[in-house]
N, C-alpha and C positions, 0 to 999 in steps of 0.2 A: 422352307428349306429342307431339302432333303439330304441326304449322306453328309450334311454339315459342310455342302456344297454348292446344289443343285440349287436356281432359283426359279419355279414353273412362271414362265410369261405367259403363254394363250395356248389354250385345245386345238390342235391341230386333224383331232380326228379320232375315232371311237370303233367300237367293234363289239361282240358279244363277249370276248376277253374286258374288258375297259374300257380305257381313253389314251392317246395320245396326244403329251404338248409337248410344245418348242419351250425351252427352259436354255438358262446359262450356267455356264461354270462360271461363279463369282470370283473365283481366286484367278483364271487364268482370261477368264473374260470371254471363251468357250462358244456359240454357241451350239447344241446339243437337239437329240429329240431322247423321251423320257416315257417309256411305255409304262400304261401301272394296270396292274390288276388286283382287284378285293381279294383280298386271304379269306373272308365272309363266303366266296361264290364259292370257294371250292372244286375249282377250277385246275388249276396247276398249268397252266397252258404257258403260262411265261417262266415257270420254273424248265419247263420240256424244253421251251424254244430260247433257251438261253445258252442249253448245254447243247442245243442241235448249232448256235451260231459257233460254238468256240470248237466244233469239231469242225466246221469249217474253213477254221480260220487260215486263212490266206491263199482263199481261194477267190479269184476272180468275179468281180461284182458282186460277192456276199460282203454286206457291212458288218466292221469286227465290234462288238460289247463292249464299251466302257468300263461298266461297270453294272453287277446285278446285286439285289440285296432284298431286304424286308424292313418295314417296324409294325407294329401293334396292329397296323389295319391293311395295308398294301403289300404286296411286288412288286420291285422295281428296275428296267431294265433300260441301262443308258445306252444310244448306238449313237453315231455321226448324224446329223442331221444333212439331209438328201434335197435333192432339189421336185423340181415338178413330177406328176407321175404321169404316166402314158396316157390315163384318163383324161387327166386336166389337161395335157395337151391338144386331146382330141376335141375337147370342149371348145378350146381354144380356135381349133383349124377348122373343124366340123367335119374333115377326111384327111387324108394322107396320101398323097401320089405311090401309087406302085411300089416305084422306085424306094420311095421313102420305107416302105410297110416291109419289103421285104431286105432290106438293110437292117431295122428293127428285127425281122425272124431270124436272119443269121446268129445276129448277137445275141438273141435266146437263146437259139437251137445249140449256141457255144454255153451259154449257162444252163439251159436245162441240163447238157452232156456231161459238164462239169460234177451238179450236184447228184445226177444218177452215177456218176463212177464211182460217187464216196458211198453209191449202199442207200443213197434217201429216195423218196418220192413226194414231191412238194404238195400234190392234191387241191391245191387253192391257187391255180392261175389264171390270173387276172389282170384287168389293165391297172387299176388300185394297187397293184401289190411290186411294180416295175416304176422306179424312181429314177431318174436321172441324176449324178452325181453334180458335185460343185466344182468350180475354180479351174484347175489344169484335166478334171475329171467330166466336165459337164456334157460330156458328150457321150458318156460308157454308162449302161445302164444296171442299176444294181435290184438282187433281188431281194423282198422282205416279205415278213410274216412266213413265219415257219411254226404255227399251233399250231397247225392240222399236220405234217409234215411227219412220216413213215420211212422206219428203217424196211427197204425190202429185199434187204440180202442179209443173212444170221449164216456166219462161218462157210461163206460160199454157198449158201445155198437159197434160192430165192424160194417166198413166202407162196406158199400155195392158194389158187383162186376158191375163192368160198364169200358166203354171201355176208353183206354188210346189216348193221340196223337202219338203215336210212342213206339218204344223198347227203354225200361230202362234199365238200366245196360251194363253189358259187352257182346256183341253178340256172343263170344266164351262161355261165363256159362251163358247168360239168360235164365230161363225156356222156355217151349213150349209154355206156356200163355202167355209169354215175349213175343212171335211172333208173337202173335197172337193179340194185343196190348190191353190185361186185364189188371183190376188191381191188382197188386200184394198181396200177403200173404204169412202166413208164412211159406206155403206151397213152396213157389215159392226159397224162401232163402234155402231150405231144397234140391232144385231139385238142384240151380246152386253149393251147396255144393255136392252133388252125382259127377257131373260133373268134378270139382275140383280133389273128390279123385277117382276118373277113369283114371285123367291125372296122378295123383301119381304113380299110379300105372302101366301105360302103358309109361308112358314116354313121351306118347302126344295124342291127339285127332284127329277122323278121319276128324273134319271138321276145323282144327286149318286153314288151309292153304286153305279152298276154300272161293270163294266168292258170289256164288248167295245164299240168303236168304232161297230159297225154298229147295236148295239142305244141307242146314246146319240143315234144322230142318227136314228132311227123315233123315239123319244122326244120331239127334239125338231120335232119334222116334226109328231107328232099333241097339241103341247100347246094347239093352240088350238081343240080337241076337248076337252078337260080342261074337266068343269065347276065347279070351284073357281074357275078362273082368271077375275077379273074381266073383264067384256065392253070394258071400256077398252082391257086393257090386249092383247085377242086382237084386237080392231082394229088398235090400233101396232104389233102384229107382222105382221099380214097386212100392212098398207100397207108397212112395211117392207121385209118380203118381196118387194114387185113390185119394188123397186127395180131401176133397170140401175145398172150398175158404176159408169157414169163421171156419175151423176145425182144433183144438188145435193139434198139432203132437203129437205121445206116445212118446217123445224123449226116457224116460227111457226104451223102448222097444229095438228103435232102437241099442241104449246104450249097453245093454245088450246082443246083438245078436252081436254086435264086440266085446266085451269083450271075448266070446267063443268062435270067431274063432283066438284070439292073442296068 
């Protein structure tokens, strides 16, 4: 029992923060998901991304915090529990029609546009992290996991490019700056979304299953040379690509050059 509430039924899923399960709300009969992370790791990652969801709040496919808290050994943080993620869906189809994939981008390109007007930069986008909502919702896609997740605007002024300790995010969608260990923007949220709907649409990446670093990112440097890869979608990675660091994306551009090809 947790918050003299919470009842954990099954692990629904883990990360280098913790675990998540599906739990109830025993009084209301609820059900919920239930992030927890060890106070032992030293972490804080769910104490950061608890204060990053309620700056958010009520903002379009971000899920709002039930409730966050602590005891003796954990953090704990309650959201709505979510339906399937984009992953499992693809699991599910093994690709996505066109059509499909770039319906999916719009609806990002309207939530990544969202979360960069409030000042953040998500840096972990991936198909794992893009959930489909329930019930009258199940068709609007919500965004999670915001540990890694960067303020990059301080009193109008955006954060200056300088170099990182290492690659952030997921090394199957981190940008080519990801590699190169830049700081991130919103430029960069925009490359590992390309990436994403590449995989939608081919079914999977040429670098999903290799492992040396320098051959993952020749990979992805020549996928818009790949002629599988739909000409939409090696346009939004080129224009992408020009991008400078500290510069606003057309999203409505992009937006609009999928809507023409649906």
């Amino acid at each position: 029992m947790i918050n003299n509430k919470y009842i954990l039924l099954n692990k629904i899923g883990a990360g280098s923060f913790g675990a998540i399960y599906k739990a109830q709300n025993y009084r209301t009969k609820e059900t919920i998901a239930i992030k927890i992370e060890s106070i032992e790791s030293g972490l804080n990652l769910l104490k950061n991304e608890s204060k990053i969801y309620q700056y958010l709040l009520g903002t379009s496919g971000i899920p709002h915090v039930k409730w966050y808290g602590k005891d003796e050994s954990n953090y704990y943080m309650v959201i709505p529990l979510l339906g399937k993620s984009l992953e499992q869906l693809l699991i599910e189809k093994q690709t996505f029609s066109l059509s499909l994939v770039l319906q999916i981008g719009i609806q990002l390109l309207q939530l990544l546009k969202s979360i960069h007007e409030k000042g953040l930069v998500h840096r972990d986008i991936k198909p794992d992290n893009f959930l489909l909502g329930t019930k009258e919702k199940e068709k609007q896609l919500f965004l999670i996991d915001f540990g890694l997740c960067k303020v990059f605007l301080q009193d109008n002024n955006h954060i200056e490019l300088k170099q990182t300790k290492g690659l952030i995010g997921s090394l199957t969608y981190a940008s080519i700056n990801a590699h190169q260990n830049l700081e991130l923007s919103r430029r960069d949220d925009l490359e590992s979304l390309c990436y994403m709907l590449i995989y939608f649409s081919l079914g999977n990446l040429p670098w999903r299953e290799t492992i040396d670093v320098c051959d993952i990112v020749k990979l992805k440097q020549d996928i818009i040379h790949n002629a599988n890869v739909p000409v939409i979608l090696c346009t939004f990675i080129k224009n992408v690509r020009k991008m400078e660091f500290k510069e606003n994306p057309n999203y409505e551009m992009f937006i609009t050059s999928f809507k023409r090809e649906i």
